[in-house]
C-alpha positions as CSV (number, residue, x, y, z in Angstrom):
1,X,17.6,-33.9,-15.4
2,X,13.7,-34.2,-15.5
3,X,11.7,-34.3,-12.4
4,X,8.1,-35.5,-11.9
5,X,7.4,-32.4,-9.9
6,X,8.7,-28.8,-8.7
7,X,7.1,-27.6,-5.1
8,X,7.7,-23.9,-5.2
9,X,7.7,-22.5,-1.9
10,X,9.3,-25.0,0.7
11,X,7.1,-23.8,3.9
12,X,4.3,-25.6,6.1
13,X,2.3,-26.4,2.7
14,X,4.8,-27.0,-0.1
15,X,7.1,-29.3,2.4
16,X,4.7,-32.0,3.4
17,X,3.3,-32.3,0.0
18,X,7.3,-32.8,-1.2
19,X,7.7,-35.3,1.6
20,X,4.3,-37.3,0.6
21,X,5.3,-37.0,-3.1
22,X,8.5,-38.5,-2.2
23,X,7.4,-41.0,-0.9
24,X,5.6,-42.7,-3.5
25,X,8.4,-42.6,-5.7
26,X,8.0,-39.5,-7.1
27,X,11.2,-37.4,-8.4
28,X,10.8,-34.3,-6.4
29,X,12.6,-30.7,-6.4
30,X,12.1,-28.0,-3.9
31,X,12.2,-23.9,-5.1
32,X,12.4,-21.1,-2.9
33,X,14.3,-17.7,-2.7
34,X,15.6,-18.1,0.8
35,X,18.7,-19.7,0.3
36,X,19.3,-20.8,3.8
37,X,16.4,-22.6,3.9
38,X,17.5,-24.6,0.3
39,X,20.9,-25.1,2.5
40,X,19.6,-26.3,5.5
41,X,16.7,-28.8,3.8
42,X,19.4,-30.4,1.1
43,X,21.6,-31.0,4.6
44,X,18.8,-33.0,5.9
45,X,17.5,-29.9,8.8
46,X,13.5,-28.8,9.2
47,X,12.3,-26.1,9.6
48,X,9.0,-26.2,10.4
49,X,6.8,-28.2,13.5
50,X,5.2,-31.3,11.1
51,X,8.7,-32.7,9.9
52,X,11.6,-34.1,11.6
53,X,15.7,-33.9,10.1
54,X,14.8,-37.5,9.9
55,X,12.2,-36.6,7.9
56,X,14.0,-34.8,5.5
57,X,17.1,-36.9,5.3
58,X,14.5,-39.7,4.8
59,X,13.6,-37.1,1.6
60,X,16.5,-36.9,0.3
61,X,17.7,-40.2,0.3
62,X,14.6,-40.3,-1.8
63,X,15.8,-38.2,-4.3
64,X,14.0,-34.6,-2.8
65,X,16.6,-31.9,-3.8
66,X,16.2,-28.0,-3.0
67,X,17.4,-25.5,-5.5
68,X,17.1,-21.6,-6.3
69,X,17.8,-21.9,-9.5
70,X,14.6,-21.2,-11.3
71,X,16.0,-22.1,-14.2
72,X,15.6,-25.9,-13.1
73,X,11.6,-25.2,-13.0
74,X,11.9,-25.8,-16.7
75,X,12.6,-29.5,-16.0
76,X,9.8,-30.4,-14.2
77,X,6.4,-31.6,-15.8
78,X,4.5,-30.3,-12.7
79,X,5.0,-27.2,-11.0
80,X,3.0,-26.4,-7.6
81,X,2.6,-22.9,-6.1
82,X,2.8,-22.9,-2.3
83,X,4.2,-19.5,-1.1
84,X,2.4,-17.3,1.5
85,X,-0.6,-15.0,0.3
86,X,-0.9,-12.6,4.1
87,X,-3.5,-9.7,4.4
88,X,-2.1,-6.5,2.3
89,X,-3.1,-3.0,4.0
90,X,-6.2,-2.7,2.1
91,X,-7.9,-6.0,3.5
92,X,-7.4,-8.3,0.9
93,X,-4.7,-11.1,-0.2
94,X,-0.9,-10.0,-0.9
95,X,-0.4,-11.6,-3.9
96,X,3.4,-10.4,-4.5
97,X,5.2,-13.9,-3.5
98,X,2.2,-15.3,-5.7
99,X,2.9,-13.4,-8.7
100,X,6.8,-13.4,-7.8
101,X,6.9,-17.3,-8.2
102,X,4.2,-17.0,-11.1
103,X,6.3,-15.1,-13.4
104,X,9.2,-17.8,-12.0
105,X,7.5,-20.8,-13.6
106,X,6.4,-18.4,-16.5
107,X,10.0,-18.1,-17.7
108,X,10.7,-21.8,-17.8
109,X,7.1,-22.8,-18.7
110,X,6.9,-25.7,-21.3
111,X,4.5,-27.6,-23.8
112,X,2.9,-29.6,-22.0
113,X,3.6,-28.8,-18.0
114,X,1.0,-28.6,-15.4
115,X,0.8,-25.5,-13.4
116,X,-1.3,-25.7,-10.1
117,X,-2.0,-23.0,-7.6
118,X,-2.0,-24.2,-4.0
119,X,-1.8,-20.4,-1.7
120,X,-5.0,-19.1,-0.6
121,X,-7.0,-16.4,-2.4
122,X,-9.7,-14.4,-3.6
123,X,-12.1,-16.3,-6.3
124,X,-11.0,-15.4,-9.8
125,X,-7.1,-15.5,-8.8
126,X,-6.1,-18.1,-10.8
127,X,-8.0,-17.1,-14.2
128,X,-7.6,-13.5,-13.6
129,X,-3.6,-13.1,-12.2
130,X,-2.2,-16.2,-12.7
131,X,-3.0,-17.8,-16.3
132,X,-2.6,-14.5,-17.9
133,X,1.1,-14.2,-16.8
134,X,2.0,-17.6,-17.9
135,X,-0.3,-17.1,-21.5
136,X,1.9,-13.8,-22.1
137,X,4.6,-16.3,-23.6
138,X,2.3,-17.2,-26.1
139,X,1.2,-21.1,-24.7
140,X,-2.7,-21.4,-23.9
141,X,-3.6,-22.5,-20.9
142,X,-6.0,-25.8,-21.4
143,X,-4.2,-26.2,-24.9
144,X,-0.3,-25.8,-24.4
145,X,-0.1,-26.6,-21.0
146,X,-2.6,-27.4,-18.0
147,X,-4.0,-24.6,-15.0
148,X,-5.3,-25.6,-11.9
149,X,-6.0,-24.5,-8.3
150,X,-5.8,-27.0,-5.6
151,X,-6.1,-25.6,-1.6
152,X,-3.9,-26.5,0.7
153,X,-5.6,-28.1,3.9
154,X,-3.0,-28.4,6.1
155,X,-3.5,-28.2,9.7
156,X,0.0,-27.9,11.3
157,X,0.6,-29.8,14.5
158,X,-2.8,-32.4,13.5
159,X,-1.4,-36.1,14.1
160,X,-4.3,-37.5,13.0
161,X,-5.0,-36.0,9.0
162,X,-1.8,-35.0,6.7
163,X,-0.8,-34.2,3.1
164,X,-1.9,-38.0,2.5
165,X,-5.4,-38.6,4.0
166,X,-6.7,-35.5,3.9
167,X,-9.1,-35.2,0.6
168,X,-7.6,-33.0,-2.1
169,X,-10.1,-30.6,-3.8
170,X,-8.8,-29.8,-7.5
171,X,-10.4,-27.7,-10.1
172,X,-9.1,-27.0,-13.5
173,X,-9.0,-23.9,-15.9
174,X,-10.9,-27.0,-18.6
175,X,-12.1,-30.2,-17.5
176,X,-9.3,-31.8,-19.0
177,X,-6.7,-29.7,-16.5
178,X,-9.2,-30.7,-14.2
179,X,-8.1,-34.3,-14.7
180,X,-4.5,-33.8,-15.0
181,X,-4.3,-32.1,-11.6
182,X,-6.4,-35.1,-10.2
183,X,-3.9,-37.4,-11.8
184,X,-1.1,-35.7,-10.4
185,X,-2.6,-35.7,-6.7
186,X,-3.9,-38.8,-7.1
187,X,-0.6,-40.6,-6.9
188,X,0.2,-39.9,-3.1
189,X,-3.4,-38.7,-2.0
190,X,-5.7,-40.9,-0.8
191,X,-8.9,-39.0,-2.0
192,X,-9.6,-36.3,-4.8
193,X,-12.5,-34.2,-5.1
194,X,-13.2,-32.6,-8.3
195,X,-14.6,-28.9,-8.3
196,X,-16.6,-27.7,-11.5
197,X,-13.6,-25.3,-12.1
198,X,-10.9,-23.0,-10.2
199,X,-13.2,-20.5,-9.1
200,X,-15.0,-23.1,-6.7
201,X,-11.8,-24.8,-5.7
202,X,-11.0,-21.6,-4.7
203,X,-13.8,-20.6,-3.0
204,X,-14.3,-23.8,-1.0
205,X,-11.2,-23.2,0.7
206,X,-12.5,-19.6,1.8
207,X,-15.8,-21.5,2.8
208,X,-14.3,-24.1,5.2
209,X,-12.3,-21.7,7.1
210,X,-15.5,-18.9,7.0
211,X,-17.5,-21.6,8.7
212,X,-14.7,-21.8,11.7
213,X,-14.2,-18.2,11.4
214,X,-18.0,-17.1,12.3
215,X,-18.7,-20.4,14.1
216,X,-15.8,-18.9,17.2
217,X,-16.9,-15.7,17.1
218,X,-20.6,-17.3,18.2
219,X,-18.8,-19.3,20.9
220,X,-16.8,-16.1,21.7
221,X,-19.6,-14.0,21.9
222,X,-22.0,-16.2,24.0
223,X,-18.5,-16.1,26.3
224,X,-19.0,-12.8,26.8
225,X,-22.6,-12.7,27.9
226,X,-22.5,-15.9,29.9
227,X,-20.1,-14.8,32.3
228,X,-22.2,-11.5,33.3
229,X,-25.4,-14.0,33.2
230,X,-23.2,-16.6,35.9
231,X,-23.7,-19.1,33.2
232,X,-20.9,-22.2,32.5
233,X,-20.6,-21.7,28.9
234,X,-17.9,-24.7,29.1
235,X,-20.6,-27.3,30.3
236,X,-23.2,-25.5,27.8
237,X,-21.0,-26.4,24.9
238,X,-20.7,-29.6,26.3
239,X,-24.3,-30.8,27.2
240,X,-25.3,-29.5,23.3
241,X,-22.4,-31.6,22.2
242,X,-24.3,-34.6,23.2
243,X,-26.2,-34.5,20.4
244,X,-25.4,-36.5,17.8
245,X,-26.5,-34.6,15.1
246,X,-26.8,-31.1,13.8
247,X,-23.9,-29.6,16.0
248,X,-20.5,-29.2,15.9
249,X,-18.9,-28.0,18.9
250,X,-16.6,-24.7,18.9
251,X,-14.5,-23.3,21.8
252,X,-13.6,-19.4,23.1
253,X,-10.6,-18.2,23.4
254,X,-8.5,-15.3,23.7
255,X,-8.8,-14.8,19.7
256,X,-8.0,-16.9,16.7
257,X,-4.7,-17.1,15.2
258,X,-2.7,-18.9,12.8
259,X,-2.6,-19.0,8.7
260,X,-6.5,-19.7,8.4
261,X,-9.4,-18.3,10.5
262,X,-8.2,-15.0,11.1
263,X,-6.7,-14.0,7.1
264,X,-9.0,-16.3,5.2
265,X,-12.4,-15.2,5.2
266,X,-11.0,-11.3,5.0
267,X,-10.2,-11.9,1.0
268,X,-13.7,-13.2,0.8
269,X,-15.4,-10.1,2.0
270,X,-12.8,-8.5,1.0
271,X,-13.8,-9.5,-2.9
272,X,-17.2,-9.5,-2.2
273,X,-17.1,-5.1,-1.2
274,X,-15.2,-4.6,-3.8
275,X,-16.8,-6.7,-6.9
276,X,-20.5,-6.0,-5.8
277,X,-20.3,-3.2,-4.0
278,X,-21.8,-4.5,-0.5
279,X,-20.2,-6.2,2.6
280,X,-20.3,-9.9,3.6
281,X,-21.9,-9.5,6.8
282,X,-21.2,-12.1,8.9
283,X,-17.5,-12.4,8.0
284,X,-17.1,-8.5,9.1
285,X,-19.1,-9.1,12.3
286,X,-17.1,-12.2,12.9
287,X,-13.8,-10.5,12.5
288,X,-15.2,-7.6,14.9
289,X,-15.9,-9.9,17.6
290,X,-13.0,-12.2,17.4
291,X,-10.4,-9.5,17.3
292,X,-12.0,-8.4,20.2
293,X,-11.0,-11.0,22.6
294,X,-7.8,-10.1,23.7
295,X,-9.4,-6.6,24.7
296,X,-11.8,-8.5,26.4
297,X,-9.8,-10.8,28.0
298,X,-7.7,-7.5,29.4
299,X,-10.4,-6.1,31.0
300,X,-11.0,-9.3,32.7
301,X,-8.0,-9.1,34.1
302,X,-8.1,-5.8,35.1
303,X,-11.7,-7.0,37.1
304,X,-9.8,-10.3,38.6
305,X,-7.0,-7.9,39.8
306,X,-9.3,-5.7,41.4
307,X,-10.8,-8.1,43.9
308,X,-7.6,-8.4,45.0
309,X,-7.0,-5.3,45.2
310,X,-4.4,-5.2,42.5
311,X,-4.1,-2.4,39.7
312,X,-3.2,-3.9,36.1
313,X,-0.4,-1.2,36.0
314,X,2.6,-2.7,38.0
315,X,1.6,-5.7,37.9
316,X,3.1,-8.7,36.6
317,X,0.9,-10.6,34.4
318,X,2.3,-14.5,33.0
319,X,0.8,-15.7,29.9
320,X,1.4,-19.4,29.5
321,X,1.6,-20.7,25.7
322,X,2.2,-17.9,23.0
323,X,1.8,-20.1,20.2
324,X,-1.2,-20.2,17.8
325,X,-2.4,-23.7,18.6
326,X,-1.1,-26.4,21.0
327,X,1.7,-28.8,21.1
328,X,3.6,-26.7,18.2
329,X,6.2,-23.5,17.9
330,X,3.6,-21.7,14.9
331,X,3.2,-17.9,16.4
332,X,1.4,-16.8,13.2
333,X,-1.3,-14.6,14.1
334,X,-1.0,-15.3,18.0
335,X,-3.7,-14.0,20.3
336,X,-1.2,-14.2,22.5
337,X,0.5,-10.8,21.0
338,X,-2.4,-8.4,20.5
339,X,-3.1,-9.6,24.3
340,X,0.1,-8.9,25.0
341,X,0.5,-5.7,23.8
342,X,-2.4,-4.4,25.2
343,X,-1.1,-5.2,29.0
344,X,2.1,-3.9,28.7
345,X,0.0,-0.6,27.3
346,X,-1.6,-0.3,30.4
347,X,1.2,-0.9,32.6
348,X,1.8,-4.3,33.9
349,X,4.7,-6.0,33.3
350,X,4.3,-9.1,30.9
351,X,6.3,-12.5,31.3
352,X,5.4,-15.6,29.1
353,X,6.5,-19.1,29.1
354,X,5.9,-21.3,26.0
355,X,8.1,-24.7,26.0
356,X,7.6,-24.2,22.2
357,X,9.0,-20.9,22.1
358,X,12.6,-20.4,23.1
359,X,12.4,-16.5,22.1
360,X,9.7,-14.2,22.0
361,X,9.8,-11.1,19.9
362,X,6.5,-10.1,19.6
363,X,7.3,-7.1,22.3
364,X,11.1,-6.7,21.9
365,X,12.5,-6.6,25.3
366,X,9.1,-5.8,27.3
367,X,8.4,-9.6,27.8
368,X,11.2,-11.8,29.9
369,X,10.9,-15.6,29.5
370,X,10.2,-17.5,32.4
371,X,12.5,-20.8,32.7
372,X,10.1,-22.7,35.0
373,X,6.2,-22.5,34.3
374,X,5.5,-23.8,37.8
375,X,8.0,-21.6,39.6
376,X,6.6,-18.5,37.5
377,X,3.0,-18.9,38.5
378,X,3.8,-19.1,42.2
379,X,5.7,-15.1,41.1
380,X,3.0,-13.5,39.2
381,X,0.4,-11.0,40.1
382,X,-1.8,-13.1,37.9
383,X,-1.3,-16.3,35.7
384,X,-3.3,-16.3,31.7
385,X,-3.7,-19.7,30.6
386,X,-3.4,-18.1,26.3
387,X,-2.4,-21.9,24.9
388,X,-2.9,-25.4,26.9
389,X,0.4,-27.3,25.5
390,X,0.1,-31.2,26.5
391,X,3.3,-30.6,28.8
392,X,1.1,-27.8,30.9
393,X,-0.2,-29.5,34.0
394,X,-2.6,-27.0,33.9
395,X,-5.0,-27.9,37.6
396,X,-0.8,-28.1,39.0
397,X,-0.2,-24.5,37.8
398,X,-3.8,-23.1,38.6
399,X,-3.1,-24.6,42.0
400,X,0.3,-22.6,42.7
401,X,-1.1,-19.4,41.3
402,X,-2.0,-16.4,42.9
403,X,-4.6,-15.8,40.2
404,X,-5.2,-18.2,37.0
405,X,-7.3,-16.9,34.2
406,X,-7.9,-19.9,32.1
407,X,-9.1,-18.9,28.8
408,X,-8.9,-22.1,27.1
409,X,-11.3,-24.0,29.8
410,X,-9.2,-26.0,30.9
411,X,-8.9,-26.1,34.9
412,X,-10.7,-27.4,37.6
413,X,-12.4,-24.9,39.1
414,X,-11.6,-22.9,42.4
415,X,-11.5,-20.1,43.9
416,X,-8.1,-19.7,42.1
417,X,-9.3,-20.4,38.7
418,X,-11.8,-18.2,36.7
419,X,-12.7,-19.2,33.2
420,X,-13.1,-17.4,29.9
């Protein structure tokens, strides 16, 4: 049976696109290799933070079906790569689920069919890996079938911007696979933005998420020297939010985490070294600083502990929120585990509470989870505010502590509280 569409990789991109396809009407199947996932999604279960069960039985009653069977590529007129592209050992983009599903859609490829890249990568990937797999069956690509890269922009946990409002940025291996794509998307996306071709589509995705990238580690750095100047750098990013143009405000924290800011802009420089031969500057300083903050954020404990006349080692530290962003279970990337990792190395005995997080693995058994947040900050040595969930009543909790480090600025202050 023909579908309009097959969304190959069924994570935190490839899912919400399915479920917005679905909706308008749109005959839909799912690919992945992990056949429990396939299982659970064609019984109507989630698996990730932005979609309900009701969600996905709302899918399938739609018509949404999930297969491994990569033979049943070969009945869909579009086929969309979403699968995961995380750092390789050398610094750039692990492209072997990329080129895994590539070679997928490469078997079944047809006259006709429009292939689109949605995973994140280095310029050049969809020209340079990606069409010459799917051309080695003898089809052309802008001739036989359509090429396309298209980034994902989704922002897990955002209630206000999804698969359907967010502007989709397409750009073709021709200008007429430039148009396809922009048909395609343009069915259940509100807005499409053209690119000149798949090398800026590509790059533009790298460019939004450099921009946060080196526009924390600013905020993170000016953290650093404001607190040894007795500076507020909390109301400083407020009062130069007033102004209604020309800034953008960005926050400190404990370091960035997640599928973007701290993977993204490394296959950028990461490109840049090794097709010309010279680094990207700020990206590398950026990465220096921000992977920097949980160190940092130790040895202010260490320093908070002291005036009480605490060492680190035998102490036991709480961190409250281990998840990547608020209000959602992603641990991808946590600052919460390098942070972590680097108390229990000098000795203290780490305890976490996230009511996202119902198991922690990020130091095997070396972190217990505490039940009750409020209860466990009256028992620590010292209390980390890492993530500020909406169900923290964080002034509540800074109140009952011993010691609350609040790294997200969050807490009224007292002589409790201390801030990032």
């Amino acid at each position: 049976m023909a579908v309009d569409a097959v969304i190959i990789g069924l994570g935190y991109v490839g899912l919400p696109l399915a479920q917005e396809a679905t909706r308008a009407g749109l005959t839909i199947l799912g690919y992945d290799i992990n056949q429990g996932v396939v299982d659970a999604l064609n019984a109507g279960t989630s698996h990730i933070d932005d979609l309900t069960d009701e969600h996905i039985g709302e899918m399938v009653a739609g018509g949404f079906r999930a297969t491994t069977d990569e033979a049943e590529i070969a009945t869909a007129k579009v086929a969309v790569i979403c699968v995961p592209t995380p750092l390789s050992d050398e610094g750039g983009p692990d492209l072997r689920a990329v080129e895994g599903a590539v070679d997928a859609v490469a078997r079944n490829l047809q006259p006709g069919m429009l292939v689109v890249l949605e995973s994140t990568t280095y310029p050049g990937t969809t020209d340079e890996v990606v069409r010459p797999k799917l051309e080695a069956g003898g089809l052309v690509a802008g001739t036989d079938f359509h090429l396309a890269f298209s980034p994902e922009r989704i922002d897990p946990g955002n209630e206000t911007f999804g698969a359907k409002n967010t502007p989709k940025v397409v750009g073709g291996q021709t200008p007429a696979c430039t148009e396809a794509a922009a048909a395609f998307y343009g069915q259940f996306v509100d807005t499409i933005v053209r690119a000149k071709g798949t090398r800026e589509a590509e790059t533009a995705k790298l460019l939004e998420n450099t921009y946060r990238h080196i526009n924390i580690a600013l905020v993170n750095e000016m953290a650093r020297f404001c607190h040894e100047l007795g500076i507020d750098l909390w109301d400083v990013i407020d009062a130069a939010a007033s102004k209604p143009f020309g800034f953008q405000a960005f926050y400190p924290g404990p370091g960035v985490g997640g599928h973007c800011i701290p993977i993204d802009p490394n296959y950028l420089s990461h490109n840049v070294r090794a097709r010309l031969g010279y680094p990207f500057r700020f990206v590398e300083l950026a990465q220096e600083i921000n992977s920097g903050m949980p160190g940092y954020v130790v040895s202010r404990i260490q320093d908070l502990l002291n005036e009480d006349g605490k060492s680190l080692k035998g102490s036991t530290i709480l961190l409250l929120g281990v998840t990547y962003k608020p209000n959602i279970a992603d641990q991808r990337e946590s600052p919460a585990v390098p942070l972590a990792r680097a108390l229990v190395a000098k000795g203290a005995t780490v305890a976490f509470h996230d009511p996202h997080v119902a198991s922690w693995g990020a130091l095997g058994e070396s972190a217990t989870r505490v039940e009750d947040a409020q209860a466990g900050v009256t028992e620590a040595d010292l209390t980390v505010l890492v993530q500020n969930h909406r169900e923290y009543d964080v002034d509540a909790l800074a109140a009952a502590a011993t010691r609350f480090f609040d790294t997200r600025g969050k807490a009224t202050s007292s002589e409790r509280v201390s801030r990032l």
